[in-house]
C-alpha positions as a printed NumPy array, in Angstrom:
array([[ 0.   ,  0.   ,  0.   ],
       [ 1.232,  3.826, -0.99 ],
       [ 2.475,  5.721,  2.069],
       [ 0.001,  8.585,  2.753],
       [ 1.623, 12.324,  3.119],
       [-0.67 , 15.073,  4.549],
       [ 0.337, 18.427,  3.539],
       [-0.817, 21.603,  5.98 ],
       [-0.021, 24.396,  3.948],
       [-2.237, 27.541,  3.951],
       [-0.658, 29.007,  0.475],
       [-3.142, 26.947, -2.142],
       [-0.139, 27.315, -5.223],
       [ 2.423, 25.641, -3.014],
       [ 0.137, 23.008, -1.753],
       [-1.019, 21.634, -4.803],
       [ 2.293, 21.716, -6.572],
       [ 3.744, 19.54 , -3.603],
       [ 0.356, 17.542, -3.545],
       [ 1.074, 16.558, -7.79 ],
       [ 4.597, 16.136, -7.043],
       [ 4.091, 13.599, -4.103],
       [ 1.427, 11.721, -6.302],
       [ 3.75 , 11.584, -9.078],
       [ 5.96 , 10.101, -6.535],
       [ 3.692,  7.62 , -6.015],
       [ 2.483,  8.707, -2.853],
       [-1.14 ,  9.32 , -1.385],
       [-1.368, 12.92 , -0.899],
       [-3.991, 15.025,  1.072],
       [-4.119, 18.752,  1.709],
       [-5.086, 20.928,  4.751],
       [-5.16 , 24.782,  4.549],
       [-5.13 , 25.85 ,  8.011],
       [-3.811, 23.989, 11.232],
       [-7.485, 23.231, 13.024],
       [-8.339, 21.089,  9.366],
       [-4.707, 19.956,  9.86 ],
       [-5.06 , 18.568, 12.88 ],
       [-8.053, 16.694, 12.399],
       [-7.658, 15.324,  9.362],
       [-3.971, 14.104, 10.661],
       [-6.307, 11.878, 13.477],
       [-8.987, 10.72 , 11.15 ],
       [-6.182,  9.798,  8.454],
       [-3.155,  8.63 , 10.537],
       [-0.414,  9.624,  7.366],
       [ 2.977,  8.303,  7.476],
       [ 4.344, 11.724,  6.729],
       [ 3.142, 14.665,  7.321],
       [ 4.52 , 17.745,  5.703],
       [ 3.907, 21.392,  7.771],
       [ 3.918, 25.178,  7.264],
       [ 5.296, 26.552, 10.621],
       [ 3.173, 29.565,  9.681],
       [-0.989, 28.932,  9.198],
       [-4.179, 30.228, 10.33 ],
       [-6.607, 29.054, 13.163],
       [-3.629, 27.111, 14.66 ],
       [ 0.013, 27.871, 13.716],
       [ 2.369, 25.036, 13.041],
       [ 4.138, 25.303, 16.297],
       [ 1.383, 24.775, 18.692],
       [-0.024, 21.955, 15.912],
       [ 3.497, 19.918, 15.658],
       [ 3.765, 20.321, 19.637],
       [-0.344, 18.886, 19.414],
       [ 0.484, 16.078, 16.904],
       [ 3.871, 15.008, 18.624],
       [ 2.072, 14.492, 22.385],
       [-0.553, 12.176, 19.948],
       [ 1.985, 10.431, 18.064],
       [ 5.47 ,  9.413, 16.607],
       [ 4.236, 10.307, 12.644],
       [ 7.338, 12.022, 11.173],
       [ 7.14 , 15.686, 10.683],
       [ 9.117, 17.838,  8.28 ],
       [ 8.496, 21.488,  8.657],
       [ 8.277, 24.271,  6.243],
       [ 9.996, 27.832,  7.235],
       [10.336, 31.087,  5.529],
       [13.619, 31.924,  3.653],
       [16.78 , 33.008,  5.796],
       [14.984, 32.477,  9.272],
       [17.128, 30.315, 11.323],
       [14.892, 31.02 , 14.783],
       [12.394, 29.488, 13.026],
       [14.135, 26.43 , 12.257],
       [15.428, 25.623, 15.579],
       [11.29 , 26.549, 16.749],
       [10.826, 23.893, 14.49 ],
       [12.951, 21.093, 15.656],
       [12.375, 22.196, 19.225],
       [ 8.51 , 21.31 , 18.976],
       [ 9.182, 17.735, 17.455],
       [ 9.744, 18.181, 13.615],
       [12.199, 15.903, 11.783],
       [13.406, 17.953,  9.6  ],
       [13.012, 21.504,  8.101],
       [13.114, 22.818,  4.108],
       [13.449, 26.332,  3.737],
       [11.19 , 28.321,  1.528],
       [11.556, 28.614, -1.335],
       [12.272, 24.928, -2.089],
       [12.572, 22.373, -5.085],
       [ 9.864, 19.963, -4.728],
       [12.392, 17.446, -5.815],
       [14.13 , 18.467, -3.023],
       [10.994, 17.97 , -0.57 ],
       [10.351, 14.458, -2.293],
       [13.98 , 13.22 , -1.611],
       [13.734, 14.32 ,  2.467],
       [10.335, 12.673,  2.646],
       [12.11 ,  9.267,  1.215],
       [14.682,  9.586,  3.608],
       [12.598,  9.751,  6.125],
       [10.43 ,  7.207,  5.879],
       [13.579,  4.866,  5.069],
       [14.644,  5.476,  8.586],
       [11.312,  4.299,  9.654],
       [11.189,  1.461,  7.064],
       [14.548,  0.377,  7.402],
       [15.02 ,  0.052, 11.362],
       [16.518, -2.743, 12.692],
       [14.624, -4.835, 14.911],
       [15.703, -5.218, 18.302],
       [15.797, -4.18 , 22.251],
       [18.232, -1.729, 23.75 ],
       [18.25 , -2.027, 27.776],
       [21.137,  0.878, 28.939],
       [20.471,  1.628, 33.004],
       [16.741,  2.245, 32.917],
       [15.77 ,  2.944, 29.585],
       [14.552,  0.193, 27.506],
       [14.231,  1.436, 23.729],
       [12.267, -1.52 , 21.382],
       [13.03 , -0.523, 18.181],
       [11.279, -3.1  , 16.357],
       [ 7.58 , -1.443, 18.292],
       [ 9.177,  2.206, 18.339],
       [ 8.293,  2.279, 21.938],
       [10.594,  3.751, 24.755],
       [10.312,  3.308, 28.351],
       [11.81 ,  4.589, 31.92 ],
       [11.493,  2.962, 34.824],
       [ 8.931,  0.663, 32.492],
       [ 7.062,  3.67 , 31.956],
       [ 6.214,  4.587, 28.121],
       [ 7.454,  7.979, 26.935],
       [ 6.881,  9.283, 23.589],
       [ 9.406, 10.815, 21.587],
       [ 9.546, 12.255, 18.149],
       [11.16 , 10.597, 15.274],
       [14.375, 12.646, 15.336],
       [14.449, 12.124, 19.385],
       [13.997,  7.971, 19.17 ],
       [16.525,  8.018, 16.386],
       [19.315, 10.335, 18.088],
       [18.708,  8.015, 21.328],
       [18.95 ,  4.742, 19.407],
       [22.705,  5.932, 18.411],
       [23.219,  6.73 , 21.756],
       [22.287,  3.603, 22.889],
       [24.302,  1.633, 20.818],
       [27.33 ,  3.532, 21.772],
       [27.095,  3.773, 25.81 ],
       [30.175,  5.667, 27.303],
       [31.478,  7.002, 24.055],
       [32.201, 10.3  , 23.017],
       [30.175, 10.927, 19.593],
       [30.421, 14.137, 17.513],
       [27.593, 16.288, 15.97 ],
       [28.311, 14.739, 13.019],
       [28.81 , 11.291, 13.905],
       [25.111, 11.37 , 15.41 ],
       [23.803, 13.219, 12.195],
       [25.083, 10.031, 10.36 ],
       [24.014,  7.01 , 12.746],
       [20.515,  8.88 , 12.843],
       [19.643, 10.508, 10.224],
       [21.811,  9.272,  7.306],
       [21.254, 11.853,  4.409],
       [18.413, 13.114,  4.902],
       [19.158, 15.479,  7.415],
       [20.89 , 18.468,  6.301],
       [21.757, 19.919,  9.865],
       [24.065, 22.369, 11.341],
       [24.842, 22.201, 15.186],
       [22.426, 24.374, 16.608],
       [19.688, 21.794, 14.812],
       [21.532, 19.235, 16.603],
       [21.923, 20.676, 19.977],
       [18.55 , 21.391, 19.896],
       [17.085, 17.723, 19.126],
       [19.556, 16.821, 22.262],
       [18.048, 19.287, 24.253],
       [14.599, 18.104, 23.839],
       [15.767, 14.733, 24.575],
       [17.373, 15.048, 27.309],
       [14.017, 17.099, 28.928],
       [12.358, 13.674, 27.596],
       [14.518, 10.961, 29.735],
       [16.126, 13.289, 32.46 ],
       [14.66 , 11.584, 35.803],
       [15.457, 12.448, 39.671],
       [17.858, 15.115, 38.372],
       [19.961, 11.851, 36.634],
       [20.831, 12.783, 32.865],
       [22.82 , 10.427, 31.245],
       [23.424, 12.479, 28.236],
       [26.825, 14.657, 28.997],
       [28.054, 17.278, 26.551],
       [31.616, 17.05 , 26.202],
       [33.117, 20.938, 25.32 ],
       [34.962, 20.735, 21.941],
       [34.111, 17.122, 21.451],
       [30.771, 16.159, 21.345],
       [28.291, 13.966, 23.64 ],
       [28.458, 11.318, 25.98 ],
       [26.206,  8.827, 26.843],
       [26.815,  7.591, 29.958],
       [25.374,  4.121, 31.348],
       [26.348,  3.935, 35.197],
       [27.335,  0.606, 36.672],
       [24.351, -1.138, 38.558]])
């Protein structure tokens, strides 16, 4: 069965040229024009992918990709005006995947969509048990203490490369490649600020096992039962 992308996008031109492009693409492609339709069509169609305009009416794309990621793990990549970094990082900080800056080649926004679905495709199937986090990454679940938390996309991924490297100092760009292959074209602010939101996530009791290491990178560190 064709994946199913729902675009929010408030600009009709834009949305229907990324609507024909996606169905070219072989994909299932719906459109919402404003972030209240977006949101409820997003729970009555459960897409794989949904693609979002930080900026719409009745419900900006903030407060909707903040809505949508405390509901579920779809994968978001966000839409931002032209030369506006601070919206970017507001982007990633809410949840979003990944960002393409206005204006774009819809080539461009095809390729990042692939990507990101590979990751979600393409996971290997198994448990990760470090201290008291359990990631399953055959379900997608995560749990502290054996209590579910829900992460984004970008969040389970950057934690799965943790995981699989306890105690070892990993660059920004060594995470950018264990997580998000290609498809990611980040710059370390976009990174810090997935890190932040995951450590917020899985800091318990004032324990936070991910360490930033000045001029090197991050840690994470698994303490000895």
């Amino acid at each position: 069965m064709n994946s199913t992308v729902l675009i929010i996008e408030d600009d009709a031109r834009i949305a229907r040229w990324v609507k024909v492009y996606f169905e070219r693409a072989g994909y299932v492609a719906e459109v919402a024009h404003d972030g209240r339709a977006g949101l409820d069509l997003a729970r009555d169609l459960a897409p794989d992918l949904i693609i979002l305009d930080l900026m719409l009416p009745r419900l900006d794309g903030v407060e909707l990709c903040q809505t949508l990621r405390r509901e579920s793990d779809v994968p978001i990549i966000m839409l931002t005006a032209r030369e506006a970094p601070a919206e970017r990082i507001a982007g990633l900080e809410t949840g979003a995947d990944d960002y393409i800056v206005k204006p774009f080649d819809p080539e461009e926004v095809i390729a990042r969509a692939e990507a990101v679905l590979r990751r979600v495709k393409g996971r290997v199937q198994r448990v990760l048990t470090c201290g008291r986090i359990t990631l399953n990454e055959s379900t997608r679940s995560v749990t502290i203490n054996e209590e579910p938390i829900t992460l984004s996309q970008a969040q389970f991924a950057l934690l799965a490369a943790f995981m699989r490297h306890p105690n070892q100092v990993l660059t920004r760009d060594q995470l950018i490649a264990m997580a998000f292959d290609d498809g990611f074209q980040g710059f370390d602010r976009a990174i810090d600020s997935q890190i932040s939101r995951l450590r917020k996530r899985i800091s318990r009791d004032g324990a936070q096992p991910i360490q930033t290491v000045y001029g090197a990178g991050y840690r994470f560190v698994v303490e000895d039962d």
